[in-house]
C-alpha positions as MATLAB code, in Angstrom:
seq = 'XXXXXXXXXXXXXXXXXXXXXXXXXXXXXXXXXXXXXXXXXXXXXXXXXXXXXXXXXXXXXXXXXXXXXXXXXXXXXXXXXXXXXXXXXXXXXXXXXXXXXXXXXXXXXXXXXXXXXXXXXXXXXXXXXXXXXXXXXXXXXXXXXXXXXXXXXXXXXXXXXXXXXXXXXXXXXXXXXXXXXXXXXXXXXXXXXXXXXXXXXXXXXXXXXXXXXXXXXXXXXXXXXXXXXXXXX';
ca = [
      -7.121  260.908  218.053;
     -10.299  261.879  215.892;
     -13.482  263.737  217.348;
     -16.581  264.925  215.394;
     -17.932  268.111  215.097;
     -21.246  267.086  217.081;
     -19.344  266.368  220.319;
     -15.904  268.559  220.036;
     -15.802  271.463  222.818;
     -16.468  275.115  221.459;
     -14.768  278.602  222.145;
     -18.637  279.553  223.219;
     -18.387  276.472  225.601;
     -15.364  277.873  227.496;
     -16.829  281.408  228.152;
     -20.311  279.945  228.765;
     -18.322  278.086  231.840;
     -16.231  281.113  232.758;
     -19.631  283.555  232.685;
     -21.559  280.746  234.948;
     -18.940  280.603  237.031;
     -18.630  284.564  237.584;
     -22.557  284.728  237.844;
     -22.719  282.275  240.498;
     -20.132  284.138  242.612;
     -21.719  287.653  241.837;
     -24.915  285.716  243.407;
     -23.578  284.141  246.244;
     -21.847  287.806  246.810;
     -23.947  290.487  245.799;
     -27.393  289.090  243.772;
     -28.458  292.438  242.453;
     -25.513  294.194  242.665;
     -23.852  295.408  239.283;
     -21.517  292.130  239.367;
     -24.412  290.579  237.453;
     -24.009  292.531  234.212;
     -23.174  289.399  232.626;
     -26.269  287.420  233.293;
     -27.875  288.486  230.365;
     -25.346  287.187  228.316;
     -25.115  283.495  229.353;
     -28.108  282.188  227.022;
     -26.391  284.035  224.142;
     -23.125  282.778  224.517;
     -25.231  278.716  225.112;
     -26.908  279.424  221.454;
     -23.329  280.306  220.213;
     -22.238  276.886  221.625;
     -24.842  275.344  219.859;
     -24.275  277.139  216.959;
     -21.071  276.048  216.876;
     -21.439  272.236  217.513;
     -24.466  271.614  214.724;
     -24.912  273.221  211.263;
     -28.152  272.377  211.418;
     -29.346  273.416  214.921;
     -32.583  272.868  216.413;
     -34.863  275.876  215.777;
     -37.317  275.037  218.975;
     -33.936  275.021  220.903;
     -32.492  278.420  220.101;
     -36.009  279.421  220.213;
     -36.031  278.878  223.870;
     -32.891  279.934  224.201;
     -33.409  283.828  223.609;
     -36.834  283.873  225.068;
     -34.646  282.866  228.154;
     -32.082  285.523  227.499;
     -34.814  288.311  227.672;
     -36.138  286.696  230.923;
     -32.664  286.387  232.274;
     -32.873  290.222  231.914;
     -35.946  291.120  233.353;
     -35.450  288.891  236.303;
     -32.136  291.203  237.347;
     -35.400  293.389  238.407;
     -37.255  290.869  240.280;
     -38.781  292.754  242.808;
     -40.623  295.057  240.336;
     -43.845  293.441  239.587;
     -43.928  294.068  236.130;
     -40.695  292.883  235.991;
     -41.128  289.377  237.243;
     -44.487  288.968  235.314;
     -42.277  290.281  231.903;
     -39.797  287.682  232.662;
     -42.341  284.849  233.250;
     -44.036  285.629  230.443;
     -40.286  285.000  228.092;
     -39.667  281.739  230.055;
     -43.189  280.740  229.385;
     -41.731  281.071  225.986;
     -38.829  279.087  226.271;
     -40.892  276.765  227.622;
     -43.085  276.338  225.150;
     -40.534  276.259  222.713;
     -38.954  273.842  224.271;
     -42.096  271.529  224.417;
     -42.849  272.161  220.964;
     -39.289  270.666  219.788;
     -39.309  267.739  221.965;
     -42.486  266.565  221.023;
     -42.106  267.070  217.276;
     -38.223  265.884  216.991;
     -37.171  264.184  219.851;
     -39.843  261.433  220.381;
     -41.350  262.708  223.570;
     -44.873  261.915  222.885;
     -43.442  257.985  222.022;
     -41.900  257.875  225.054;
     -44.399  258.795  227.484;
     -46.716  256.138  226.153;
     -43.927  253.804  226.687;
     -43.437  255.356  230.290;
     -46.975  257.432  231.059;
     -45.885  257.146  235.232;
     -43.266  259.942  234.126;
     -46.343  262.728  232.819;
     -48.602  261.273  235.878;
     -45.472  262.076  237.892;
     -44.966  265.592  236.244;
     -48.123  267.247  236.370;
     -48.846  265.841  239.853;
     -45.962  267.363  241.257;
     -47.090  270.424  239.563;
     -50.384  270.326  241.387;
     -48.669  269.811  244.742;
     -46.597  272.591  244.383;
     -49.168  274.912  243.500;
     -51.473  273.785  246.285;
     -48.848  274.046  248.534;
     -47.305  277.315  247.217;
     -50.588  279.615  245.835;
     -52.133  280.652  249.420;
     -48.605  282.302  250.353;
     -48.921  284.387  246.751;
     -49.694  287.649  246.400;
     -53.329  287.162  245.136;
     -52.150  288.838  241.436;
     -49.317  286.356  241.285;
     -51.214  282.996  241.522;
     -52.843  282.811  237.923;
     -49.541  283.751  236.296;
     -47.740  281.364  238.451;
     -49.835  278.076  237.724;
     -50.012  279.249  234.163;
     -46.394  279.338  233.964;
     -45.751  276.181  236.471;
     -48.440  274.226  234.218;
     -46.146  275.205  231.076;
     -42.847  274.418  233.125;
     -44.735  270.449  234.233;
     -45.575  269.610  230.232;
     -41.911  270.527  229.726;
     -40.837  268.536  232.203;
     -43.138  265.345  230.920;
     -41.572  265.884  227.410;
     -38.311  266.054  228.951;
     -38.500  263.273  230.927;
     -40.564  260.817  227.505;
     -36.655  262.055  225.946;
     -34.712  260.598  229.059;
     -31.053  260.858  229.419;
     -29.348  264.471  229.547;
     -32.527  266.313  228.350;
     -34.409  264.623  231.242;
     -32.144  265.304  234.103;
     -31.561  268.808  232.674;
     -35.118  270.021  232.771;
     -35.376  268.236  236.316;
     -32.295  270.714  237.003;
     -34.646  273.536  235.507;
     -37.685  272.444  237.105;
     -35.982  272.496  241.051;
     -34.414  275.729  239.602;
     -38.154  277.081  239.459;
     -39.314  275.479  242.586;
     -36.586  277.745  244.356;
     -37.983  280.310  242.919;
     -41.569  279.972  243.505;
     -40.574  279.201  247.425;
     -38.770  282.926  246.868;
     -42.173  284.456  245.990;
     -44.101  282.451  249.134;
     -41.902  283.757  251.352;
     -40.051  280.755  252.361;
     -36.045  280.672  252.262;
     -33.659  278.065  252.346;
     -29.740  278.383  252.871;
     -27.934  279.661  249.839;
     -31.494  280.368  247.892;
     -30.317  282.427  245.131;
     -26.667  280.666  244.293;
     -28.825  277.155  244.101;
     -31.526  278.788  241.933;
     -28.591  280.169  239.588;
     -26.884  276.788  239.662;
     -29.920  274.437  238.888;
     -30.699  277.212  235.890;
     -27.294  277.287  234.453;
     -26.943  273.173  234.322;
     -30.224  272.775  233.399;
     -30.065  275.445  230.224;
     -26.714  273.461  229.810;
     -27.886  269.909  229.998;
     -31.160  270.365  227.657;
     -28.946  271.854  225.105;
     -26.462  268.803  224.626;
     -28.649  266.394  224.869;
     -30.833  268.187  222.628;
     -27.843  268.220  220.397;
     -26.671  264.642  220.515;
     -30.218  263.418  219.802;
     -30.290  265.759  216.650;
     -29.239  263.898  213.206;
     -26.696  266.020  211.666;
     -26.136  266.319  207.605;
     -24.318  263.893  205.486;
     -20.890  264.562  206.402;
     -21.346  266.501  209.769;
     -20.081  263.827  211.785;
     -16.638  263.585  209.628;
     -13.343  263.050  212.218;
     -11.526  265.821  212.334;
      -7.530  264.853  213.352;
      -6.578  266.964  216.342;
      -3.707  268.916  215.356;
      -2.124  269.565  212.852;
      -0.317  267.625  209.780;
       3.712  268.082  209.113;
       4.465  269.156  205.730;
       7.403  267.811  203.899;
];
């Protein structure tokens, strides 16, 4: 059997998936407790990943990656104003990093004028949301929030002109955030926290391989590799 190096599983894979899977049962257990130590190493661990699956990775990508690591780190302080607004302020930046790199390398901008219902559909959701959400806001909140939610939308158009797993991962991201923003207006739903976590983590983990499978690789990146190994005479 022969695999390439653009779609093999990583080391970084495997303990990406084993520190998901002990974040989301530190948040279903205890969401700020000390459990959650390891949240701020998830995004990390996702660039490894990616550094391990392309030799040329996609700058824009592990751009947004570590903004997203600092925000991950903030947000373990989300009540504390500043920290929430320091933390929106780094995803804004993995946001725009994001948008950045699938606009310039991924096609976006050709495939919203093939598809323009998908933007129309984007940034009208994002003015429903905010509509809906801004009056329950602490009055200091709503200007960050629609900054950042206007950021998170042209993401999401991008996203969705790229289709496949970079579109369903920043819808992932994008009903991550609308969690979240609910959080801040004061309305809950079952399980809030765990299903914020959860859309996060597959989003963050969608965008990135299908960010990566979309990438050309070098002459000679794609080469089979035999699994195992060969028997010497």
């Amino acid at each position: 059997m022969a695999i390439t190096r653009a779609h093999r599983p990583t080391p970084a894979l495997a303990a990406f998936a084993g520190l998901a899977a002990a974040d989301l049962y530190a948040t279903a257990t205890s969401p700020r407790g000390p459990a959650r130590a390891g949240k701020p190493l998830l995004m990390p661990v996702l660039a490894a990943h990616v550094l391990q699956r392309s030799p040329a990775p996609p700058r824009a990508l592990l751009a947004g990656l570590a903004c997203a690591a600092v925000g991950d780190t903030a947000l373990l302080w989300d009540r504390n104003r500043r920290a929430l607004l320091t933390g929106m302020a780094a995803f804004l930046g993995t946001q725009v990093s994001y948008t950045a790199g699938l606009t310039a390398r991924l096609g976006a901008v050709r495939g919203l004028r093939a598809r323009p219902r998908r933007a129309v559909a984007a940034f009208a959701a994002w003015g429903a949301v905010n509509a809906a959400l801004a009056p329950a806001l602490d009055r200091e909140l709503r200007l960050p929030v629609a900054g950042y939610s206007l950021a998170l939308a042209a993401m999401g158009a991008a996203a969705l002109g790229v289709g496949g797993k970079v579109a369903a991962g920043a819808l992932s991201f994008l009903a991550s955030d609308a969690l979240i923003g609910l959080q801040q207006a004061g309305r809950r739903v079952p399980a809030q926290e765990t299903l914020i976590m959860a859309g996060y983590l597959l989003g963050q983990y969608l965008l990135a391989e299908g960010w990566l499978e979309r990438t050309p690789q070098p002459p000679g990146a794609g080469r089979p590799e035999r699994c195992g190994r060969r028997l010497r005479s």
